[in-house]
N, C-alpha and C positions, 0 to 999 in steps of 0.2 A: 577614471575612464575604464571600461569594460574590457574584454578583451576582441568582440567585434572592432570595435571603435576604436585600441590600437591595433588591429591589425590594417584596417582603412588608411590612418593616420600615418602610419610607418610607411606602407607601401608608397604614399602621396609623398612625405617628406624624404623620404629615401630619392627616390627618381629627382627629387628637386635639387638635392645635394650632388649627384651624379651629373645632373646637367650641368650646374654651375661650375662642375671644375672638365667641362667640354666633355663629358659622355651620354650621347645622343642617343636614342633608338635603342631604348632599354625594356625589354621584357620583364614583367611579375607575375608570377601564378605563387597560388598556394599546393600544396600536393600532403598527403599523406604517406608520411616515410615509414616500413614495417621493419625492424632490424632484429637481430636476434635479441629476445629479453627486452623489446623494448619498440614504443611506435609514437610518433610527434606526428604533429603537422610544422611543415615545413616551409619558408618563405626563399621561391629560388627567382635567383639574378640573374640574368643571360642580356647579351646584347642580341636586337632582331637576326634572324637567321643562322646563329651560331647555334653548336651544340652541349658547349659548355656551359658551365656556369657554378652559380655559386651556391649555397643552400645555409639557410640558417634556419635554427631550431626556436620558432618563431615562438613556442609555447616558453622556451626557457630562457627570450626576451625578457615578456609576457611577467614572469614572475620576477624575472629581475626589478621590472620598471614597478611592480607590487608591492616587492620590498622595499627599495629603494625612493621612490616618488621618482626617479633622474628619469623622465623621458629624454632628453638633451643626449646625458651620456649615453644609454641605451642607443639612439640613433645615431651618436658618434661610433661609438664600436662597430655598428652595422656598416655604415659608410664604411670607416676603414677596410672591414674586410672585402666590401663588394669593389674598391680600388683594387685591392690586390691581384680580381680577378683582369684587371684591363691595364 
């Protein structure tokens, strides 16, 4: 899988995991994050109309799931932390 095609796939199965354990009205954008000594594009979680949320470093998914082949786990750890936020 490319890295287009997980970012598509993640965001689709992320939201599906969130619904199923009752989290509704879930917002995803991508965004590029500039930090000092360093810059990702970023995958952030927010329920509609809040201002928080959650942000993961969508690129250092990206190569996990590269090395690894685990999309499963990769998408599990995402879940995880996007509960955290709710």
């Amino acid at each position: 899988m490319d890295y287009e095609t997980f970012k598509q796939e993640m965001t689709e199965d992320l939201k599906q995991r969130l619904y199923e354990r009752g989290i509704e009205d879930v917002e995803m954008s991508f965004h590029n994050v500039e930090k000092a000594n360093q810059h990702y594009e970023s995958l952030t979680v927010r329920q509609e109309g809040s201002n928080v949320g959650v942000n993961f470093n969508i690129e250092n998914a990206f190569a996990e799931y590269e090395h690894t082949g685990d999309y499963a786990g990769v998408l599990a750890e995402s879940t995880v932390e996007s509960l955290n936020l709710f």
